[in-house]
C-alpha positions as CSV (number, residue, x, y, z in Angstrom):
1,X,26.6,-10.3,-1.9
2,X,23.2,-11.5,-3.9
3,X,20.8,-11.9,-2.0
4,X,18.3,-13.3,-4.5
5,X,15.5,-11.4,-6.3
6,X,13.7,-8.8,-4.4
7,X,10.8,-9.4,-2.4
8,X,9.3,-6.1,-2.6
9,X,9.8,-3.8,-4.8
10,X,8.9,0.3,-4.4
11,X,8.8,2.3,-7.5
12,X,8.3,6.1,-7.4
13,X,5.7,7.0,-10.3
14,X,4.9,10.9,-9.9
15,X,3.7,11.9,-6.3
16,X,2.7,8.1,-5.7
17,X,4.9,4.9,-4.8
18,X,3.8,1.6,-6.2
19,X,5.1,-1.4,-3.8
20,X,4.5,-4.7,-5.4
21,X,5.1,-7.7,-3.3
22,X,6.6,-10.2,-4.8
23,X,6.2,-13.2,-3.0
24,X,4.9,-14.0,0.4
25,X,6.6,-12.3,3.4
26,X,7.3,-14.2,6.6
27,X,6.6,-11.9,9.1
28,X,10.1,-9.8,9.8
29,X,10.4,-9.6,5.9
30,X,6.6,-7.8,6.5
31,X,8.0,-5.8,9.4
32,X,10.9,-4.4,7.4
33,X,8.5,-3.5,4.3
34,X,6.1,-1.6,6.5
35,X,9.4,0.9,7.7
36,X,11.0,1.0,4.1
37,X,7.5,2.2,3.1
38,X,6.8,4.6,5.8
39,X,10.1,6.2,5.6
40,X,9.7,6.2,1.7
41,X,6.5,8.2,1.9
42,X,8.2,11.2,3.8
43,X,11.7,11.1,1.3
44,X,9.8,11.1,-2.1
45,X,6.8,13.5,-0.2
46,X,4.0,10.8,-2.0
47,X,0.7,11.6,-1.9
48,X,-0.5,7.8,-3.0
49,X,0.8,4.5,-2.3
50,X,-0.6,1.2,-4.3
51,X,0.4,-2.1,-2.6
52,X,0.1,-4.6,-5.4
53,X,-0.4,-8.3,-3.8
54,X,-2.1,-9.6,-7.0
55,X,1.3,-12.1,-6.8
56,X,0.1,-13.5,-3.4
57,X,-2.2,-16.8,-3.3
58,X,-2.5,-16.4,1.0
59,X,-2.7,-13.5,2.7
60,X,-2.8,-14.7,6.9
61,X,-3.8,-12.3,9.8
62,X,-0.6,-11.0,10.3
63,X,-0.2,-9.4,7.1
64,X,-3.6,-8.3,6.4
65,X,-3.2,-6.4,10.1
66,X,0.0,-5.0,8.8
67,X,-1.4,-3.9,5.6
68,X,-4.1,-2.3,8.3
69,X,-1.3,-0.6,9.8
70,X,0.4,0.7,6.8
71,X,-2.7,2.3,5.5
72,X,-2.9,4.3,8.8
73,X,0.6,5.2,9.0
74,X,0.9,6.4,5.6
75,X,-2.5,8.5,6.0
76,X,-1.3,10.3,9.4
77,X,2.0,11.2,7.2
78,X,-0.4,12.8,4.5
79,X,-0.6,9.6,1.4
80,X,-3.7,7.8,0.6
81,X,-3.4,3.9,0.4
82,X,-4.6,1.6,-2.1
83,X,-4.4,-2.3,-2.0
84,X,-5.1,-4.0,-5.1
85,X,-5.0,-7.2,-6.8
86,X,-6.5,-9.4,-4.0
87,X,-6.8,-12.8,-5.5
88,X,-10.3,-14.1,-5.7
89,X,-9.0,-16.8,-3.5
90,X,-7.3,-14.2,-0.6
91,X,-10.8,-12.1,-0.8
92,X,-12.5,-15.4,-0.3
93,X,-10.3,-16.7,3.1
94,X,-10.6,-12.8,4.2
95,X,-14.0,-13.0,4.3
96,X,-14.4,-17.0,5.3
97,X,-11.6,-15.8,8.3
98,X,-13.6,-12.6,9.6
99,X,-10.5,-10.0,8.7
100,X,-11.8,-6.9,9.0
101,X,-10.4,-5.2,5.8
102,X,-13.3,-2.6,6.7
103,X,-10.2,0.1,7.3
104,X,-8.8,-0.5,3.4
105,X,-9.3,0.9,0.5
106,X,-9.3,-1.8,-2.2
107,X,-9.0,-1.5,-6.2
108,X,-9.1,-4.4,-8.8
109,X,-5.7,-3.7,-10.4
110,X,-3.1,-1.1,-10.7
111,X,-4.8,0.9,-13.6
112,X,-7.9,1.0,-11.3
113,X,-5.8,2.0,-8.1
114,X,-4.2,4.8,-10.1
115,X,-7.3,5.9,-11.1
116,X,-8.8,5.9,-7.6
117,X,-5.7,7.9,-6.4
118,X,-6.2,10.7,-9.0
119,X,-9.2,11.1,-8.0
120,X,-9.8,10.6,-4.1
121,X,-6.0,11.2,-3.1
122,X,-4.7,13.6,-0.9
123,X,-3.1,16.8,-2.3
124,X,-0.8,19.1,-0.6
125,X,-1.7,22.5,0.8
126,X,-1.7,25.2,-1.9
127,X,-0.5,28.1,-0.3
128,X,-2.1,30.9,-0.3
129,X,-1.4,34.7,-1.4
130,X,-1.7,37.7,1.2
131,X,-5.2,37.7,2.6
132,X,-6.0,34.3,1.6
């Protein structure tokens, strides 16, 4: 059965997943990406995740919150979160709205947000020798 083009997609791109949304999400559609992403984060072990909304011209409460939410989730399971291309228009009714996007880390684009992972994102344990 088609079900249409995705709305979401998740690509796996060394230890980080890149999720770009498509189109906007009504909130169950945002429900079921949050748990897809989650649950990605512990199969493929990432380290980073970029969330790409650079296709989205509104951004409401609910998602922003959620967005929130996945950047907490995915830090307690050990991946650093990075939302970029916010539409000067989004960044605008953020602000005009009083969202508190305080909590996210933000990048331009996707170049920038890998950039930002290489160099702020979490790594994992090395382990150490006898003694160490």
């Amino acid at each position: 059965m088609d079900t249409g083009p995705a709305l979401v997609s998740i690509l796996r791109q060394g230890g980080h997943l890149i999720a770009s949304v498509h189109t906007a999400l009504d909130d169950s559609q945002m429900d079921r990406f949050q748990s897809d992403l989650i649950r990605e984060i512990g199969q493929y072990r990432a380290s980073g995740v970029i969330i790409d909304v650079a296709a989205l011209d509104v951004l409401d409460s609910f998602a922003s919150r959620t967005l929130q939410t996945i950047a907490e989730m995915a830090r307690l399971r050990g991946a650093e979160t990075v939302i970029v291309g916010i539409q000067p228009e989004v960044a605008y009714a953020m602000v005009e709205l009083g969202m508190n996007s305080e909590a996210l880390t933000t990048a331009l684009d996707l170049e920038e947000g890998l950039v930002y992972l290489q160099r702020h994102g979490r790594h994992p344990p090395r382990a150490r020798g006898p003694g160490g």
